[in-house]
TIBA-14048 format. One line per 8 residues: number of its first residue (from 0); their letters; for each residue x, y, z of N, C-alpha, C. Coordinates in pm, whole numbers, plus 50000, padded with zeros to 5 digits. Layout:
<rs>
NUM	a	X Y Z X Y Z X Y Z  ...
</rs>
This chain:
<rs>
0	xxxxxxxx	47898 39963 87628 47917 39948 87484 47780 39930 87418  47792 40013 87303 47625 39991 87252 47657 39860 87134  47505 39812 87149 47535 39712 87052 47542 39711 86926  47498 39853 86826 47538 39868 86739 47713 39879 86745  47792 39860 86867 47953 39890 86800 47988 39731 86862  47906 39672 86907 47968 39512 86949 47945 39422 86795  47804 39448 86733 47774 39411 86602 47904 39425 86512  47927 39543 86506 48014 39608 86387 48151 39586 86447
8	xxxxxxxx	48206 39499 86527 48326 39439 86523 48347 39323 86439  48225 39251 86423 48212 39133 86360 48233 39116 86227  48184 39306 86178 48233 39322 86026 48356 39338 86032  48467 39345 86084 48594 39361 86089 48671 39220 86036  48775 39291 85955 48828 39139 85851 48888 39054 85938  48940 39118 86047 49082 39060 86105 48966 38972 86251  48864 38985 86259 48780 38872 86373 48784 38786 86273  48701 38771 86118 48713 38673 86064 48830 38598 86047
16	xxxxxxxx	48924 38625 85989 49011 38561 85974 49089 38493 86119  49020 38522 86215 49063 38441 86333 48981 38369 86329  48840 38389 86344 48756 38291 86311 48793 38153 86247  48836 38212 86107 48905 38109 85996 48975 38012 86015  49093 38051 86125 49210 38013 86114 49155 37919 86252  49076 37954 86317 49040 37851 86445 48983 37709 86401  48916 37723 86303 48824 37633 86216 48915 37522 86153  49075 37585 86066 49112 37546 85994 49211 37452 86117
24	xxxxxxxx	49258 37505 86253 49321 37445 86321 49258 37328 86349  49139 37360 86430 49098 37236 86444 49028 37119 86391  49027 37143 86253 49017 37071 86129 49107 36940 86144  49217 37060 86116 49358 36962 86092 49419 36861 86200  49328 36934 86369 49378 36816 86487 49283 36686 86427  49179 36713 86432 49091 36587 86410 49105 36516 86300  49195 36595 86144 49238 36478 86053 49403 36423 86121  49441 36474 86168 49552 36441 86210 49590 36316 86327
32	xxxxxxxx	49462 36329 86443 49443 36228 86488 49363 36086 86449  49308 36090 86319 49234 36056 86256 49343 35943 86151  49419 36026 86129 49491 35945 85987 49604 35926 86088  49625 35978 86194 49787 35904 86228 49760 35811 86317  49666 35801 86349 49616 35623 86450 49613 35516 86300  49494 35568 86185 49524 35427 86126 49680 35397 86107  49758 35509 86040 49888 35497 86045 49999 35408 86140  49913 35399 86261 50010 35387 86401 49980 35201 86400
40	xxxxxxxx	49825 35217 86390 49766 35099 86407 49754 35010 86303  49853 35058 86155 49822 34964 86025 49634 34961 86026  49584 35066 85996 49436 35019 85972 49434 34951 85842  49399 34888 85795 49293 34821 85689 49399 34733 85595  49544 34738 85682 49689 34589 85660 49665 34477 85679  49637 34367 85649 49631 34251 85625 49710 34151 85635  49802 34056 85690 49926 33963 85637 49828 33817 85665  49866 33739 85571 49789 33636 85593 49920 33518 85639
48	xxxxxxxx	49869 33441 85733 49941 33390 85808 49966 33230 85712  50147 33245 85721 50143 33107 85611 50152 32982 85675  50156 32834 85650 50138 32733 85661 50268 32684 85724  50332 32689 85835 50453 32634 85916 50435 32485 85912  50407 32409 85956 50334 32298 86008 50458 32205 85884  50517 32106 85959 50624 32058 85898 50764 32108 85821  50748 32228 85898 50877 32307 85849 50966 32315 85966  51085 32320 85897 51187 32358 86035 51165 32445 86079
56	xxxxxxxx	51231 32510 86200 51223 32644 86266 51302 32735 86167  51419 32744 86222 51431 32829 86089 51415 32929 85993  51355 32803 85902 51291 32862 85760 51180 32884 85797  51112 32883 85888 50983 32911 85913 51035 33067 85969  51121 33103 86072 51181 33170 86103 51191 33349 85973  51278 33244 85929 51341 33346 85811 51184 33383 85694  51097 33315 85656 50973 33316 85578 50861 33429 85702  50896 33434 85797 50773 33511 85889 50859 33653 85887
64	xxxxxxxx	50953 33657 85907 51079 33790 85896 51074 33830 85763  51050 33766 85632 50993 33853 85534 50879 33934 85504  50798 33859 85587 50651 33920 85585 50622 33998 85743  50723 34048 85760 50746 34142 85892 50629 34043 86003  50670 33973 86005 50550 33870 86117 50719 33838 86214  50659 33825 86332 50768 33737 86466 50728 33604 86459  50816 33519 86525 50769 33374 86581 50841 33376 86739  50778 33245 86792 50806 33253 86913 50799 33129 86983
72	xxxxxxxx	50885 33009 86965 50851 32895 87043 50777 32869 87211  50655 32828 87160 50587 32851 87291 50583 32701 87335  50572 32590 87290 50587 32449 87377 50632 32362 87250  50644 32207 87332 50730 32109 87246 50658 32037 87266  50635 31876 87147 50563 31806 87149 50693 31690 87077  50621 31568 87034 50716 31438 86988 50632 31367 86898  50667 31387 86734 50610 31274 86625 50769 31235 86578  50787 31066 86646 50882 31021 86587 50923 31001 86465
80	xxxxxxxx	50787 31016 86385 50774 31023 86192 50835 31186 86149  50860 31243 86270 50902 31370 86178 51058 31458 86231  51097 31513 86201 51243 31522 86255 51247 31593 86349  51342 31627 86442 51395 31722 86546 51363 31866 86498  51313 31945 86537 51306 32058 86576 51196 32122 86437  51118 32024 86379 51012 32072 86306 50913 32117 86335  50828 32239 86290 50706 32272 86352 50557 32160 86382  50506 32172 86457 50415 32074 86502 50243 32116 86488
88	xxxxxxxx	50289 32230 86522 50121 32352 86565 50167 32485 86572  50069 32593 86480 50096 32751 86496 50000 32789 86546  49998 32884 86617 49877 32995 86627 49912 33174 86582  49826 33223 86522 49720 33216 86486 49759 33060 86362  49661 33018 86321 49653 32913 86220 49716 32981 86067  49694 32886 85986 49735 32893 85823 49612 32926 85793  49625 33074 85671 49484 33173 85631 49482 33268 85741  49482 33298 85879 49486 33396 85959 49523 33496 85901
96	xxxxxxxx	49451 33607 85945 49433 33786 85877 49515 33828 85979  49652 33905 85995 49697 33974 86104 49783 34116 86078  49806 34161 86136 49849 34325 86124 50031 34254 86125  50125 34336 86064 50249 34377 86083 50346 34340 86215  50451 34298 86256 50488 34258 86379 50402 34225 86465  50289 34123 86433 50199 34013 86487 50335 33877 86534  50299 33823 86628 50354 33700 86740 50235 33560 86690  50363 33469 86610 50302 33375 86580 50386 33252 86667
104	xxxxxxxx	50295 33164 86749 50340 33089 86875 50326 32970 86769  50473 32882 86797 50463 32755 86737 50487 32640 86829  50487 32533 86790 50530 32441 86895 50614 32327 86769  50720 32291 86855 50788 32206 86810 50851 32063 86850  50892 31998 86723 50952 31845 86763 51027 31831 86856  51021 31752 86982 51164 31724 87050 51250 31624 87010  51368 31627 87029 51465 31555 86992 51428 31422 87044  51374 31372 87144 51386 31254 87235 51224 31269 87245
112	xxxxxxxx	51174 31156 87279 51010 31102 87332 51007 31157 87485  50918 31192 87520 50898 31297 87631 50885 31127 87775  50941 31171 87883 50934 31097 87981 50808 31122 88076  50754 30993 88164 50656 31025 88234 50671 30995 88302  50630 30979 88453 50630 30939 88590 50474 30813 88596  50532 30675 88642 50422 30585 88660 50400 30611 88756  50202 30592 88733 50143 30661 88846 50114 30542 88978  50025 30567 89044 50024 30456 89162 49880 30340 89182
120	xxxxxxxx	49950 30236 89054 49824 30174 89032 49859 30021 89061  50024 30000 89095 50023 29828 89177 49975 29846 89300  49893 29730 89265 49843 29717 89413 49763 29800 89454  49690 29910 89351 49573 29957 89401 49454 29995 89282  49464 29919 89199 49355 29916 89069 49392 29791 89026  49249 29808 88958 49217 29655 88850 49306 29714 88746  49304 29589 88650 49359 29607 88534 49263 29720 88454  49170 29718 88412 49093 29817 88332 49139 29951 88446
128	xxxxxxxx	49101 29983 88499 49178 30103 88522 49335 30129 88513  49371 30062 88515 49522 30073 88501 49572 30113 88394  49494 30009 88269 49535 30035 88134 49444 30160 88067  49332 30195 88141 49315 30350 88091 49350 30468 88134  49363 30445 88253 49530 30547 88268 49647 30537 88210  49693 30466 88214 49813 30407 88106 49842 30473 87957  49743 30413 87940 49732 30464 87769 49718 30627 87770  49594 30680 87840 49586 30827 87837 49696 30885 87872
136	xxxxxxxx	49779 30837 87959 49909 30952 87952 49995 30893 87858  49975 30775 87752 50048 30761 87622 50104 30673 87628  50122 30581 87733 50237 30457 87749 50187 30411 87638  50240 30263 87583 50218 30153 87508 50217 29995 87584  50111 29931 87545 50107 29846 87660 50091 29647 87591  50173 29607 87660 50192 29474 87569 50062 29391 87652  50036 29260 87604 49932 29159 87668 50020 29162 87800  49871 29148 87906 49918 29139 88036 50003 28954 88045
144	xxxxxxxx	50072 28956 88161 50120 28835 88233 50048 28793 88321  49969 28719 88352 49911 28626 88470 49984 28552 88554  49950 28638 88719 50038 28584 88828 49921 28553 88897  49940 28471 88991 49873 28398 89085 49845 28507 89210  49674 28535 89229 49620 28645 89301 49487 28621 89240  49439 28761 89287 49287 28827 89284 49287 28842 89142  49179 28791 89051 49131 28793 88899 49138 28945 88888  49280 28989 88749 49247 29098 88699 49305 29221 88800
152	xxxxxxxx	49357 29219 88917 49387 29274 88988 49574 29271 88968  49660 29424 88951 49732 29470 88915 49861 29450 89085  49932 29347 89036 50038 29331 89129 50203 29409 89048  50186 29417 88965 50315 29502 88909 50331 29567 88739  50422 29590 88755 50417 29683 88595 50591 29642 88544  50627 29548 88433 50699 29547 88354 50772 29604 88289  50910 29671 88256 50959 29723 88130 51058 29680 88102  51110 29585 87991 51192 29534 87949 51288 29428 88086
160	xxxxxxxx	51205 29357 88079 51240 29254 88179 51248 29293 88281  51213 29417 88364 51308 29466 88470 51137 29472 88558  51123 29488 88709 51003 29566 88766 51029 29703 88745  50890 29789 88741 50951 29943 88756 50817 29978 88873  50866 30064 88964 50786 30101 89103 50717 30254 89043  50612 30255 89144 50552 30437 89146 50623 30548 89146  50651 30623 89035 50726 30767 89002 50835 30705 88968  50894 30601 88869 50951 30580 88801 50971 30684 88669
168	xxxxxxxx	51027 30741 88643 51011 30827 88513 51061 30741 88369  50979 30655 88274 50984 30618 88153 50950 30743 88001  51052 30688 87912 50969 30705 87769 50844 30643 87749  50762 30737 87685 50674 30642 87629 50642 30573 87518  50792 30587 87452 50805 30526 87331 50819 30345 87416  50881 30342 87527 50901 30183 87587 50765 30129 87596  50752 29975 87584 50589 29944 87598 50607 29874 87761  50538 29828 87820 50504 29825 87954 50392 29694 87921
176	xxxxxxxx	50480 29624 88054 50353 29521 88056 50285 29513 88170  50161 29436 88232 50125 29446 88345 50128 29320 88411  50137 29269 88544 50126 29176 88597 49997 29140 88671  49878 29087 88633 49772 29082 88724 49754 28974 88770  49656 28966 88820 49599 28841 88880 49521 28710 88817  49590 28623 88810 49468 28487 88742 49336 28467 88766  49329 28486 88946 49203 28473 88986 49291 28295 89067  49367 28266 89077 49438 28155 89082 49533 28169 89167
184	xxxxxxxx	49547 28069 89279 49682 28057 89382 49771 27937 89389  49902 27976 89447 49985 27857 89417 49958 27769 89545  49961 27638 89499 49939 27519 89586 50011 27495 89707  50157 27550 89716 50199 27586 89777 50194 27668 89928  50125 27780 89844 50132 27899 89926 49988 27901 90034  50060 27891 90196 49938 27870 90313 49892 27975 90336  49745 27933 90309 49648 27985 90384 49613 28001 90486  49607 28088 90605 49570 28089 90698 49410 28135 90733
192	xxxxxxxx	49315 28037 90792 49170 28115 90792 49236 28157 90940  49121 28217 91010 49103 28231 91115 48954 28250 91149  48876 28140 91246 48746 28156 91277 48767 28296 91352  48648 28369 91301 48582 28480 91352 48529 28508 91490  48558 28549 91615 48520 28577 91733 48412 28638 91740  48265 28576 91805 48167 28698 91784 48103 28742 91950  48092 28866 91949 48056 28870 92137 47926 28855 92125  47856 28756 92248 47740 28745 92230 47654 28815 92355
200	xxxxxxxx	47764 28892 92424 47719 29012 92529 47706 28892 92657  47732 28772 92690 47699 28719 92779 47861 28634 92883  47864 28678 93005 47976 28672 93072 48025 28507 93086  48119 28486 93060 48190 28345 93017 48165 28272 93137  48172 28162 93059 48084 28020 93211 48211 28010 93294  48164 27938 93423 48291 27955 93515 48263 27840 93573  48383 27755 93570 48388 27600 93595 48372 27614 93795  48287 27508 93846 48245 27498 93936 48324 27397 94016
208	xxxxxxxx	48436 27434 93984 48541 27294 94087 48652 27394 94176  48691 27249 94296 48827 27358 94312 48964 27280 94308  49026 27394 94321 49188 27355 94275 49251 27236 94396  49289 27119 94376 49363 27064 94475 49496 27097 94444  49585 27175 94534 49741 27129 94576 49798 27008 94630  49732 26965 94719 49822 26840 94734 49724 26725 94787  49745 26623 94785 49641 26449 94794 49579 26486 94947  49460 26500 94971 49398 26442 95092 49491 26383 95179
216	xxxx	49469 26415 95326 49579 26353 95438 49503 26260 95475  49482 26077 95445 49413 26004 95486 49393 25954 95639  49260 25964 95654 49263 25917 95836 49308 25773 95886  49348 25776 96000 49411 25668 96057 49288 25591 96099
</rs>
């Protein structure tokens, strides 16, 4: 083929207009993938996340379903100042920027004060440790009782007149008292020392007599 007749195809209307129409196709993929992702993805949608926090479920419920937002109880917590089944904590927060069927995790009131398991501190912590464990997992704790023992040293744990032992499960709305030590013993109660044995590496003395069985047979 000479190249004057490969040239002069190019003047031909019907290459251009394929030309054209290739151009115009793939125009339209790249606006098309272009505008139907923001489409897909809500680009440049906004919902601002509203203020739950002392609301029932619910209406918190029904107020996130207007504004095409979900909710989703994700854990429970206990303010006896506020009622059963009120919101406590959201995430995202109040003011949060979020897209359309966004998952807003709340946490809510329980009906009852959450129970704990007492941990294992008679009879093996002082009082200062006791009562900062104590408190950190939330108990409430009345003035200790002084029993006769080791100063400050934790012989039992109180709740409403009763003893309660290790892995007891309490509210921690109940307060708890502790039983420690005076530093003080009852007059009563015997002491036993016992002197201390010490080896002094040297083999025990050995009495230099001997055994009589029966009286000398006296001579005639």
């Amino acid at each position: 083929m000479k190249s004057s007749e490969f040239f002069g195809k190019f003047r031909s209307s019907f290459v251009w207009w394929n030309i054209f129409a290739m151009v115009v196709v793939v125009v339209l993929i790249f606006a098309g993938v272009k505008y139907g992702l923001n489409i897909y993805t809500h680009h440049g949608e906004a919902i601002v996340v509203p203020d739950l926090k002392n609301m029932s479920c619910d209406k918190a419920r029904l107020l996130l379903e207007q504004s095409n937002l979900n909710i989703v109880v994700s854990d429970s917590g206990y303010n006896k100042m506020l009622p059963a089944d009120c919101i406590l904590a959201q995430t995202p927060g109040c003011g949060s920027k979020v897209k359309a069927g966004h998952i807003i995790y709340v946490t809510v009131n329980s009906t009852s004060s959450p129970t704990i398991s007492i941990p294992d501190i008679v009879d093996n912590s002082s009082m200062r440790e006791a009562v900062a464990k104590l408190t950190a997992m939330g108990f409430r704790l009345t003035p200790p009782v002084h029993v006769p023992g080791e100063k400050d040293w934790v012989y039992g744990i109180m709740c409403r007149g009763r003893r309660v032992s290790t892995g007891d499960r309490l509210s921690t709305e109940v307060p708890l008292t502790l039983e420690v030590g005076s530093g003080t013993y009852d007059e009563d109660e015997d002491i036993n020392y016992t002197e201390p044995e010490y080896d002094t590496g040297e083999e025990p003395a050995v009495d230099d007599f001997e055994e009589v069985t029966e009286p000398p047979s006296t001579m005639n």
